[in-house]
Structure formats: C-alpha cells, structure tokens
C-alpha positions in Angstrom: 180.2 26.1 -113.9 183.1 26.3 -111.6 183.3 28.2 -108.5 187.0 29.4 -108.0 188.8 28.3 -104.6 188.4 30.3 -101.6 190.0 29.9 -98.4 187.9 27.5 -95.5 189.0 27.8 -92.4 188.5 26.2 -88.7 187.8 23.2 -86.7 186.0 19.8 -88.6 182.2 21.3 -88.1 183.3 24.9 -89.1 185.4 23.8 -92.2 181.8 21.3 -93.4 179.1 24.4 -92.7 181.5 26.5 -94.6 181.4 24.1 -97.8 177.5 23.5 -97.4 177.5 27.2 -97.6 179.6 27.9 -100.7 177.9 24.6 -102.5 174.6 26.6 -102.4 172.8 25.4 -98.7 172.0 28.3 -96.2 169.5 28.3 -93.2 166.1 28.2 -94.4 166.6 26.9 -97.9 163.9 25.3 -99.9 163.9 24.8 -103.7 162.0 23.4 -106.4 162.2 19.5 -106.6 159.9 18.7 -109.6 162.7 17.0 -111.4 164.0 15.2 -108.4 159.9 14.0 -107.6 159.4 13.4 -111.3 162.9 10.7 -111.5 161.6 8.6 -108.6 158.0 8.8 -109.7 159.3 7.4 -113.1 160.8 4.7 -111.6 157.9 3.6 -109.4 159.6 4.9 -105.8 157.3 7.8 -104.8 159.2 10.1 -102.2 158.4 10.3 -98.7 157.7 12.7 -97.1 161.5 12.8 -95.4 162.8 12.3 -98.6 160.9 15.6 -100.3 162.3 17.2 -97.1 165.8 16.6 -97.7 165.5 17.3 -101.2 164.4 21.0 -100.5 167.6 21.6 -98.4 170.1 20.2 -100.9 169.1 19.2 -104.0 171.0 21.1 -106.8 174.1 22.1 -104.5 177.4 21.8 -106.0 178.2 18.4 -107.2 181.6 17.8 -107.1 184.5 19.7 -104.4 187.6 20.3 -105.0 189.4 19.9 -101.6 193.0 18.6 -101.3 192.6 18.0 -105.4 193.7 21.2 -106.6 193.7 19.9 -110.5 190.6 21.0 -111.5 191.0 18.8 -115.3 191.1 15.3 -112.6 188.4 14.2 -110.5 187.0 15.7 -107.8 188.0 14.4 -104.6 184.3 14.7 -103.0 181.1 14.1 -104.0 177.5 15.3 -103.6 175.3 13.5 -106.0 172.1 13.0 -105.5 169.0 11.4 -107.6 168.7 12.3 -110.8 172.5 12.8 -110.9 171.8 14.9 -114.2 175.4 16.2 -113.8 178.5 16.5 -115.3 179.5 13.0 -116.0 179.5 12.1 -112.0 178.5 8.4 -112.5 176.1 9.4 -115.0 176.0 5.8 -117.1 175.6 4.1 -114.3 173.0 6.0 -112.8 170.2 3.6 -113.7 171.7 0.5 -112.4 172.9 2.5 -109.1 169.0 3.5 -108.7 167.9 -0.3 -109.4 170.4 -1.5 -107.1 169.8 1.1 -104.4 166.3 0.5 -104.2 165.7 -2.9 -104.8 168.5 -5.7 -103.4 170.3 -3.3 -101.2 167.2 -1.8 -100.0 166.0 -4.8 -97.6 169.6 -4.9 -96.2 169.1 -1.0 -95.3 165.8 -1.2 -93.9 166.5 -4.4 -92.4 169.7 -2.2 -90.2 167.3 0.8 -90.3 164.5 -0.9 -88.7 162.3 1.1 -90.7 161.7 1.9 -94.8 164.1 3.9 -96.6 164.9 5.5 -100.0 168.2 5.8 -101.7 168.9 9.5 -102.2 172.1 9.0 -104.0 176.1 9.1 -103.4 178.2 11.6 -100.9 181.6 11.5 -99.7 185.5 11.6 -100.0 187.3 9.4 -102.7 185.3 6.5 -102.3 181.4 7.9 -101.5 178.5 6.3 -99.8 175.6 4.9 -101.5 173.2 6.8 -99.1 169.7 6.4 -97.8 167.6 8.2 -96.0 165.0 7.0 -93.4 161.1 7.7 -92.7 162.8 9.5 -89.3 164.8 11.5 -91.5 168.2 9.9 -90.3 170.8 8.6 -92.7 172.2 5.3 -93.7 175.5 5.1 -95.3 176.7 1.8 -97.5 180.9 2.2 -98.1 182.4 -0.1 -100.6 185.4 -0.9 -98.5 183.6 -1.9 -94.7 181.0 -3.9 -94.2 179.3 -2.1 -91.8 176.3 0.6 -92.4 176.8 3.6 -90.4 173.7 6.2 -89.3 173.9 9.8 -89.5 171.7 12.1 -87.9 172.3 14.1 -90.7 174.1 15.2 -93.7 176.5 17.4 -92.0 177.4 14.4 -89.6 178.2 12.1 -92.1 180.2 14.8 -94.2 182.3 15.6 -90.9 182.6 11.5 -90.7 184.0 11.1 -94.1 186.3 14.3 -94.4 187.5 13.3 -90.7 191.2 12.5 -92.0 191.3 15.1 -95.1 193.7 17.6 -94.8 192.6 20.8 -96.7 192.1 24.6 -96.3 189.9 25.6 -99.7 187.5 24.6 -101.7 187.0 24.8 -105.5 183.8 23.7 -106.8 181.8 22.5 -109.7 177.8 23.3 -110.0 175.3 21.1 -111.4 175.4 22.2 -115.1 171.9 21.5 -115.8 170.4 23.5 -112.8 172.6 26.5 -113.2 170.1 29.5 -112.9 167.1 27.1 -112.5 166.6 26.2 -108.6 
C-alpha cells in the first residue's frame, strides 16, 4: 500500500523521528515477530535476545521511502528492509544469498570489528543501503558497498540521521510491507 506524501519538516533528528513515525514506529511499540523468529530459526540463526528486541520496535514498518524521489513507478530512494524481506520486490531474489552471506563470511569480519557476536538484521539506508548487524549490546554495525570501513550506531535513528546527512528533502511518500498490511 502506499502512503501519500506529507510534508516533514525541521532539523536532521526531527525530519528522521518524523519518518520513523509515519513508517509505523511510535514510543512504546511492540509487535508480533513470529515470522521474523520463524525465518532465522529456519535457517539455523536463532535470535538473540537484542535481536527479538529490535525486531519488536521495527519490524513491519514501511519498507521503502520516497524522499527526494518523487516518482513513485521508480525506486525508492531509501530503504528499510529487514529479515525476511517478504516485500514488494525490495531485493527479494537475492534474499537468500544476502542472508548466507550476512551471516556466514561477513559475519567474522563484523564480530571481529564488533568485538562481540552479532546477527545480520537486514539492509537500511539512502541509495546505496547498509548491510546491517546488530550486536549482543544492542548497538549497530553498518557494512557500505562503497567504503571500507564499518561504522557503529547506537541505534537505528543514528545511523538513519548518518545516511540521510546530505539528502535534501521536505516529504515523505511511502510504501508498506504488502504482506503485513493489517497483520502486525
């Protein structure tokens, strides 16, 4: 489903509480993850317990944002796609090998920066997203095609702010996670 535009408005942190908002997240939230715990089960990664936690806050928020893209036929210009991406094409064939990947060879490089084990929870960010991890601690490890470096975010917001840093935009269109709508 898409959600028409609507106006955001602010500095950096206002403008990325106001899309968390109007992609589904408020204060508080907590939703059903059964098919989220059921994916990684399936594929021998059980979740921990920061892992389950994150998933309650954001799993089955809008999955793609329509920000200086006004087109709403092209891509979205941001992405919040997490494991099982079950969604709208975002990726979707190469979910399997992103999963593989994401928890097997580029896992020890992660942990390894981390200093402690991680999961991959999925992709998030601005033209090109982050393959993105998340910690026993809860923080968040970020993997971008085009550096070599792996930055740590003390949270979602922080690395949304980090990656919409040099976007010019004031709305937001949005498309849901088809295969959630009315579910979570």
């Amino acid at each position: 489903m898409i959600k028409e535009r609507i106006p955001i408005s602010g500095d950096l942190k206002s403008k990325v509480k106001q899309l968390m908002e109007y992609a589904g997240w408020y204060e508080g939230r907590s939703v059903d993850i059964s098919i989220a715990e059921q994916y990684y089960a399936d594929h021998g990664v059980p979740m921990m317990k920061t892992t389950q936690r994150f998933y309650r806050k954001y799993f089955g928020l809008c999955c793609e944002w329509y920000l200086a893209q006004k087109k709403l036929k092209w891509a979205a210009d941001f992405e919040f796609a997490l494991f099982p991406y079950l969604v709208n094409g975002i990726k979707n064939h190469l979910e399997e090998a992103y999963f593989r990947d994401m928890s097997g060879c580029e896992l020890a490089e992660i942990e390894q920066a981390a200093g402690q084990k991680c999961q991959p929870i999925g992709h998030i960010g601005y033209y090109y997203p982050a393959e993105v991890w998340i910690s026993e601690y809860g923080k968040l490890y970020a993997k971008y095609e085009y550096q070599d470096e792996i930055e740590c975010f003390p949270d979602v917001f922080a690395l949304i702010e980090r990656d919409l840093r040099q976007c010019n935009f004031d709305s937001a269109a949005m498309k849901t996670v088809e295969a959630l709508d009315g579910k979570i």
